[in-house]
DSSP file (Angstrom, degrees, kcal/mol; ACC not computed):
  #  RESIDUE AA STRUCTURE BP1 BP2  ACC     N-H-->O    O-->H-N    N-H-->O    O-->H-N    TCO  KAPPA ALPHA  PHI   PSI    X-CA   Y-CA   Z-CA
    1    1 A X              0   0    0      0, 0.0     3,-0.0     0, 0.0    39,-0.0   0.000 360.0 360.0 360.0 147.5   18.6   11.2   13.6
    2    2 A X     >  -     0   0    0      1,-0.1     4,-1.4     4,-0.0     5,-0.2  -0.278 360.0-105.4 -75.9 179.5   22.2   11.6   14.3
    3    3 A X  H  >>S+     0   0    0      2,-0.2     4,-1.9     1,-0.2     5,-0.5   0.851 122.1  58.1 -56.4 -44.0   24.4    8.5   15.9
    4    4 A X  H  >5S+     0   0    0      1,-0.2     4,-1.3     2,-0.2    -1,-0.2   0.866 100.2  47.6 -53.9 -44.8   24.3   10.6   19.0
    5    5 A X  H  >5S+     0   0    0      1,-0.2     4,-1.9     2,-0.2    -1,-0.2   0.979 116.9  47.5 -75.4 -42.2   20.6   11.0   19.5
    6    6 A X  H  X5S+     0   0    0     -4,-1.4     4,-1.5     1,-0.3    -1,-0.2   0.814 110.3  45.7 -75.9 -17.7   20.3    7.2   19.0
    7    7 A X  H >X5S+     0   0    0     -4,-1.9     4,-3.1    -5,-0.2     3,-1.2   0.896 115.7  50.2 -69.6 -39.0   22.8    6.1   21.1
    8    8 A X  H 3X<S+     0   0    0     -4,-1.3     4,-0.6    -5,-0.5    -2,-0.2   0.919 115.9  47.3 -34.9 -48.0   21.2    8.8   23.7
    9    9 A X  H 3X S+     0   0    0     -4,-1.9     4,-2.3     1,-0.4    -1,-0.3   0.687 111.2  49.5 -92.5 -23.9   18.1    7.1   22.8
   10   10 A X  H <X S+     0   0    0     -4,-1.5     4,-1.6    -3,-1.2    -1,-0.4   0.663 102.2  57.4 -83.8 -27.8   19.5    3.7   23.3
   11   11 A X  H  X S+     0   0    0     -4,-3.1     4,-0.7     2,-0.2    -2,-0.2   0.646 105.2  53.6-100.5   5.5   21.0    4.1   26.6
   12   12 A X  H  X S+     0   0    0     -4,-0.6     4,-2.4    -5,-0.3     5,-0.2   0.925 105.0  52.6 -51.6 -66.5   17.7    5.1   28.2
   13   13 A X  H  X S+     0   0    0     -4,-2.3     4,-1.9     1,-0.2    -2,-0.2   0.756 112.8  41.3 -51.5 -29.3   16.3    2.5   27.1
   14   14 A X  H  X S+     0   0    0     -4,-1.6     4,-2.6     2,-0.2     5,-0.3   0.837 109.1  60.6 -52.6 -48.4   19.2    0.1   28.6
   15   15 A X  H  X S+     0   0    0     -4,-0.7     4,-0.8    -5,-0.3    -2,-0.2   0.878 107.0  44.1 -74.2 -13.4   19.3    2.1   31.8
   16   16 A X  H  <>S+     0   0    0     -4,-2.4     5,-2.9     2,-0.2     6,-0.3   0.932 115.8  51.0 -84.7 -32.6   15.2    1.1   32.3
   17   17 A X  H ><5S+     0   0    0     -4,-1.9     3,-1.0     4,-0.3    -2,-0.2   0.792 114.0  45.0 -51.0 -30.3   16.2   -2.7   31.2
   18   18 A X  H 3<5S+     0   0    0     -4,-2.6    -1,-0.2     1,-0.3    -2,-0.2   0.799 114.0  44.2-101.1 -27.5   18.7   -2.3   33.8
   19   19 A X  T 3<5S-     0   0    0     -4,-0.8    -1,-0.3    -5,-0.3    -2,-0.2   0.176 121.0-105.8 -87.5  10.0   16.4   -0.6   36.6
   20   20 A X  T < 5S+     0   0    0     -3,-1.0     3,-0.3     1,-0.1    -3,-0.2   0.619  90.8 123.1  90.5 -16.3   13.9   -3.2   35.7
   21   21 A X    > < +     0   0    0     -5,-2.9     3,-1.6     1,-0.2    -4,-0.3   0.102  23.5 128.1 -86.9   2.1   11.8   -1.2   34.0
   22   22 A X  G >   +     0   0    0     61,-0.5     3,-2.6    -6,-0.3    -1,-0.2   0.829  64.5  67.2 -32.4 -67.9   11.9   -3.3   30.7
   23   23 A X  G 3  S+     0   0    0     60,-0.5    -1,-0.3     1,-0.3    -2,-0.1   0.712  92.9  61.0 -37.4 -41.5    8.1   -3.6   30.3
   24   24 A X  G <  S+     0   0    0     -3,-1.6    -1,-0.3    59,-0.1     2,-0.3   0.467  81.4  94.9 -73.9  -0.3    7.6    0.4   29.7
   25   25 A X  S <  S-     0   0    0     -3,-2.6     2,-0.5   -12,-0.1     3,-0.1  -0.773  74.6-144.8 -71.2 125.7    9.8    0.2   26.5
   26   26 A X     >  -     0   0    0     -2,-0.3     4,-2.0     1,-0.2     3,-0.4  -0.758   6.5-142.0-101.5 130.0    7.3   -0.2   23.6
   27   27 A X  H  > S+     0   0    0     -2,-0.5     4,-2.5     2,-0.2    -1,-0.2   0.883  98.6  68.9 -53.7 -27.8    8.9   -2.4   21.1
   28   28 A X  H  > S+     0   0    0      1,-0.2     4,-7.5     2,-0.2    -1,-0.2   0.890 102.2  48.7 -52.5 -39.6    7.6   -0.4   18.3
   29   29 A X  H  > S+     0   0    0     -3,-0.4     4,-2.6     2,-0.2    -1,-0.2   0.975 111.0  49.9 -71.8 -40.6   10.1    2.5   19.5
   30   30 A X  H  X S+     0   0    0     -4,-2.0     4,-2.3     1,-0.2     3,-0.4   0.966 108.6  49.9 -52.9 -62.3   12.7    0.1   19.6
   31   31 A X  H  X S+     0   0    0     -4,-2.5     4,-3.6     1,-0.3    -2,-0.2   0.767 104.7  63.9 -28.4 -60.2   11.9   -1.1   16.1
   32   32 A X  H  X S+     0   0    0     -4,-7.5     4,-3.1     2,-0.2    -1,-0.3   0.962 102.2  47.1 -31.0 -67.8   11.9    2.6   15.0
   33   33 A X  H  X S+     0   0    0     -4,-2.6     4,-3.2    -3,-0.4    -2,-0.2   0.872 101.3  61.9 -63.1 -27.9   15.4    3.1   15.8
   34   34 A X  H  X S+     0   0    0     -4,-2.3     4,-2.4    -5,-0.2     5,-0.3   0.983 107.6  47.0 -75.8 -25.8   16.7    0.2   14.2
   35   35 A X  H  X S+     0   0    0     -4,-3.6     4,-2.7     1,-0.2     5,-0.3   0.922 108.8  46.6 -59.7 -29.9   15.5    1.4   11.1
   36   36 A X  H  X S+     0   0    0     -4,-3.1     4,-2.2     2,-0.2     5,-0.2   0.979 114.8  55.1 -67.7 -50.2   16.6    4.8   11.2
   37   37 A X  H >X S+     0   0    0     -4,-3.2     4,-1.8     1,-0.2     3,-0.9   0.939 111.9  41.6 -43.2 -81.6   20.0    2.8   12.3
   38   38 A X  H >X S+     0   0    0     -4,-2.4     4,-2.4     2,-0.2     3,-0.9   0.884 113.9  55.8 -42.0 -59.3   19.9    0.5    9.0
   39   39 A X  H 3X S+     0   0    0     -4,-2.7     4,-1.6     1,-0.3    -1,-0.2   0.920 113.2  42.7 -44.6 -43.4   18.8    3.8    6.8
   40   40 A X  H << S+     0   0    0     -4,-2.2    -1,-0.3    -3,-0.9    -2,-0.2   0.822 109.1  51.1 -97.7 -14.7   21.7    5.4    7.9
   41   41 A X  H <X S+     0   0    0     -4,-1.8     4,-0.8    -3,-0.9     3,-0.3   0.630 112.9  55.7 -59.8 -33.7   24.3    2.6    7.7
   42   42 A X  H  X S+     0   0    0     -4,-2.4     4,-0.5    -5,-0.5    -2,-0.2   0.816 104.3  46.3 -88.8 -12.4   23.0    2.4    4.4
   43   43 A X  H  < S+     0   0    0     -4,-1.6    -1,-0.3    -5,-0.3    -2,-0.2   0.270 111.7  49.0-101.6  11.5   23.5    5.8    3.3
   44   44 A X  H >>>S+     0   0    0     -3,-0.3     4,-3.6     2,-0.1     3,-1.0   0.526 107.8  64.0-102.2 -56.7   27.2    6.1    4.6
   45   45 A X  H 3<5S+     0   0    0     -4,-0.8    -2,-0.2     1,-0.2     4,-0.2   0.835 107.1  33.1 -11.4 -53.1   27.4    3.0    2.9
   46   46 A X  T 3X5S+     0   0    0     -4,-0.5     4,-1.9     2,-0.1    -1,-0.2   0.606 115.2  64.7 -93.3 -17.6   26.7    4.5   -0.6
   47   47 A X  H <>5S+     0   0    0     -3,-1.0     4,-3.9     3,-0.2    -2,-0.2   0.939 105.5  45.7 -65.9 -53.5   28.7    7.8    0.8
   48   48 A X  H  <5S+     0   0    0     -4,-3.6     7,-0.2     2,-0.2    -1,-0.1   0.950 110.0  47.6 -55.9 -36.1   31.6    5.6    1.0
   49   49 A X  H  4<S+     0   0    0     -5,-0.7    -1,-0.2     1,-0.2     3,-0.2   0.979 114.0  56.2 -68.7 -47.6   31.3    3.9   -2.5
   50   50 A X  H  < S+     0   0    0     -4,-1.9     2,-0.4     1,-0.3    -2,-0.2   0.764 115.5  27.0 -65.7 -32.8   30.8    7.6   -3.8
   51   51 A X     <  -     0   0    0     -4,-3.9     3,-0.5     1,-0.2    -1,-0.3  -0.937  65.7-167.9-136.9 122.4   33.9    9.5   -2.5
   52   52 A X  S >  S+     0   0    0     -2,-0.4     3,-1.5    -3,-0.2     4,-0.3   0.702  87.4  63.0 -54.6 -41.7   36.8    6.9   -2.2
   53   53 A X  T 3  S+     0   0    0      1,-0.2    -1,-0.2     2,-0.1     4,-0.1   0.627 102.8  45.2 -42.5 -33.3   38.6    9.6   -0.3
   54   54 A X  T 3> S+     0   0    0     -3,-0.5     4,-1.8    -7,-0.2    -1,-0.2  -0.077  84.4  96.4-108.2  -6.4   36.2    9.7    2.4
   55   55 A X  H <> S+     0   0    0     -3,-1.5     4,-1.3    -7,-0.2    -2,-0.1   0.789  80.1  51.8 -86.5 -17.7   35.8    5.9    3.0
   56   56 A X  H  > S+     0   0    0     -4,-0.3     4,-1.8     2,-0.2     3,-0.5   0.996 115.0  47.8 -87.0 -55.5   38.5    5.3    6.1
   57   57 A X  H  > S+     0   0    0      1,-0.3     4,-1.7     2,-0.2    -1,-0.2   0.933 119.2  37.6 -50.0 -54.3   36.5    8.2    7.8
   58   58 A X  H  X S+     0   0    0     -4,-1.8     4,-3.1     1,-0.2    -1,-0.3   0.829 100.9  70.4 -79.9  -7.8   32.8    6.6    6.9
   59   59 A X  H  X S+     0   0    0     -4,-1.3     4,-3.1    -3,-0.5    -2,-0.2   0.966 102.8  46.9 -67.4 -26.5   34.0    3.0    7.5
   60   60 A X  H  < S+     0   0    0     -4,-1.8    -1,-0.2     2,-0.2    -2,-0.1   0.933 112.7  48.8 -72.4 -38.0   34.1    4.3   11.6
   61   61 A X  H >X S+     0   0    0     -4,-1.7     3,-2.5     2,-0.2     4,-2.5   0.931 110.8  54.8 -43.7 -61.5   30.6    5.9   11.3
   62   62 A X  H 3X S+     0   0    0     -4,-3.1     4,-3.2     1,-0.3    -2,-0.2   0.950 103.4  49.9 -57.8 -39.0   29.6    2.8    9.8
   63   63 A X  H 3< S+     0   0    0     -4,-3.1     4,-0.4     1,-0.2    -1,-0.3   0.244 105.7  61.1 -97.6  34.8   30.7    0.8   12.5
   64   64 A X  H <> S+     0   0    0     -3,-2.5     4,-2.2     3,-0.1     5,-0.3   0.658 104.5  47.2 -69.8 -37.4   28.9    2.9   14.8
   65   65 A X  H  X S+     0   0    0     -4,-2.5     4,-3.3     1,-0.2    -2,-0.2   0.840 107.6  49.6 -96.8 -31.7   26.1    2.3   13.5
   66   66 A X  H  X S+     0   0    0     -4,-3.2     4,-2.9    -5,-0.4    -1,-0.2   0.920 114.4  50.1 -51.2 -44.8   26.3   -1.6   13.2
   67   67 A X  H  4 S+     0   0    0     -4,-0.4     4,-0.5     2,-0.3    -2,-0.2   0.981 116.7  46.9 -55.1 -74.4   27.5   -1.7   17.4
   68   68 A X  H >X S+     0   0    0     -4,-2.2     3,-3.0     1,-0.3     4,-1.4   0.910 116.2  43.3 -62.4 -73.2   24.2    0.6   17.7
   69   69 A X  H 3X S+     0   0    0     -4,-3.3     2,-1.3    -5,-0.3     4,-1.2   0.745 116.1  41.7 -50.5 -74.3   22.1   -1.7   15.6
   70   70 A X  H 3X S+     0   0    0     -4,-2.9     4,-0.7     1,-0.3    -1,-0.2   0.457 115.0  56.0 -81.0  15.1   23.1   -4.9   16.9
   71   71 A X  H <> S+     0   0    0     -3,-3.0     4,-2.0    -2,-1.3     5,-0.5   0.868 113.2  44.1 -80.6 -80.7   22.9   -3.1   20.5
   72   72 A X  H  X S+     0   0    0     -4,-1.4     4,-0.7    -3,-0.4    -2,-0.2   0.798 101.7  67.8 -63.6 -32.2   19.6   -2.3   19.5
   73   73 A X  H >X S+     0   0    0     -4,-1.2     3,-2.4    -5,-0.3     4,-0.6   0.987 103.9  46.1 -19.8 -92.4   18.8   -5.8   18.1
   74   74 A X  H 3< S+     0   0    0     -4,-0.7     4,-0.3     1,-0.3    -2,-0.2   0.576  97.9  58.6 -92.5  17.8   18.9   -7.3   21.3
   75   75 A X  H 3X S+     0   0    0     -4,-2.0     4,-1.7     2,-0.2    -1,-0.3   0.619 109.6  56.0 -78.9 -16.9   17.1   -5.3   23.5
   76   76 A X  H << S+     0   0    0     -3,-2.4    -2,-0.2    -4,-0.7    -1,-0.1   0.820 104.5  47.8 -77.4 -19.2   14.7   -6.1   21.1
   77   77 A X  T  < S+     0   0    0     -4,-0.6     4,-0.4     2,-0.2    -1,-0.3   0.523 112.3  49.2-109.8 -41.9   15.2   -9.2   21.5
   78   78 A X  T  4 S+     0   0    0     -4,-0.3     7,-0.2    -3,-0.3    -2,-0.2   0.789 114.3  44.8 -91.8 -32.9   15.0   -9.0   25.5
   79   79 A X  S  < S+     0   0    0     -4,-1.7    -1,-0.2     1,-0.1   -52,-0.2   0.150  98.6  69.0 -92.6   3.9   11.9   -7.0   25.6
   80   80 A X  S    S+     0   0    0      2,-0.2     2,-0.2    -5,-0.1    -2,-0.1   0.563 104.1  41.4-100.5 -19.0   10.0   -8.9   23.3
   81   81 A X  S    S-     0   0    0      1,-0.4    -3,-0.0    -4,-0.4     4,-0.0  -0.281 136.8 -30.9 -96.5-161.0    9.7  -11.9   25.4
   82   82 A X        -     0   0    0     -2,-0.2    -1,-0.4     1,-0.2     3,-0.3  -0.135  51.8-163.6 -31.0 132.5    9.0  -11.1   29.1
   83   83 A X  S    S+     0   0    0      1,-0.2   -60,-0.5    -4,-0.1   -61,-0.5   0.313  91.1  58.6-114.1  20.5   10.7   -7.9   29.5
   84   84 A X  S    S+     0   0    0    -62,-0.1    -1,-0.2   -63,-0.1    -2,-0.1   0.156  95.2  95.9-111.4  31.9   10.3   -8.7   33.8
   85   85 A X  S    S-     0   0    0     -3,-0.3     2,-0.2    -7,-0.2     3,-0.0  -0.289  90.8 -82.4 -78.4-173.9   12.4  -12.0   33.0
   86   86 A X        -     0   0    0      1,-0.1     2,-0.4    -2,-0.1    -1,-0.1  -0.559  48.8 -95.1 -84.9 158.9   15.8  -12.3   33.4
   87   87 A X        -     0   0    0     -2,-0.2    -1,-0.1   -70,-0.1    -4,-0.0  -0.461  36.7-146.6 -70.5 125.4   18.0  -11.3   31.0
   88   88 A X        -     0   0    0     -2,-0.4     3,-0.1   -10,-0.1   -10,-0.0  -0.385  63.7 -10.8 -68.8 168.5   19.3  -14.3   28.1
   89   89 A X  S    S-     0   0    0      1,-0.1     2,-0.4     2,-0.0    -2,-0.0   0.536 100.6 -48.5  86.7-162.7   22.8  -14.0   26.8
   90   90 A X        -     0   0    0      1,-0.1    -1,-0.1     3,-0.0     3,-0.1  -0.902  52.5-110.5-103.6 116.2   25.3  -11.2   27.2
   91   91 A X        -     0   0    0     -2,-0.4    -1,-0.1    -3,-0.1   -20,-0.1  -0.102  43.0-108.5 -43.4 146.8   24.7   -7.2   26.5
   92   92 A X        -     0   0    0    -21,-0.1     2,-0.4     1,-0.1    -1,-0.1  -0.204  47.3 -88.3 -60.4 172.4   26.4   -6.1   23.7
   93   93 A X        -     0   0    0     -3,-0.1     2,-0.9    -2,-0.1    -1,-0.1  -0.638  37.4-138.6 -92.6 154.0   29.1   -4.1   24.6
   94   94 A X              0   0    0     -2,-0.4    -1,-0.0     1,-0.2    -3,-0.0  -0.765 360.0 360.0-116.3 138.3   28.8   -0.3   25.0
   95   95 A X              0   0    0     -2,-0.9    -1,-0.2     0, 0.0    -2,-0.0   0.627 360.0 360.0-122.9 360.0   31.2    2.1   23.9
């Protein structure tokens, strides 16, 4: 999946945490994305190391994909306890 579909996929899931709707998110799906998130941070990772030319361009893809993971990190985090509690800490930020 591209950055796109998982952000896509990530701001549903925020917009049910945010209606309240936490509890219909299956963690498993969450769990899903962060891997595909980490797979693909780790392969623009070795894209970058492989064409030096190309790294200023993958370092921004890569930190998409860290914001996205650690986005998705703690929803995981929020829905894994009660997900009709209140929310802990402060959302990442979304950009």
């Amino acid at each position: 999946m591209a950055h796109e579909k998982l952000a896509e996929k990530l701001g549903d899931y925020f917009a049910r945490l945010g209606e309240g709707r936490a509890h219909k998110i299956k963690p498993a799906d969450v769990e899903k994305v962060i891997a595909k998130l980490r797979q693909r941070r780790d392969e623009l990772r070795n894209q970058a190391e492989a064409t030096p030319d190309k790294a200023e361009r993958l370092a921004l893809k890569i930190q998409t994909a860290e914001d996205l993971l650690a986005r998705a990190e703690w929803l995981l985090e929020q829905i894994d306890g009660d997900p009709r509690a209140a929310l802990s800490g402060t959302m990442p930020r979304q950009d």
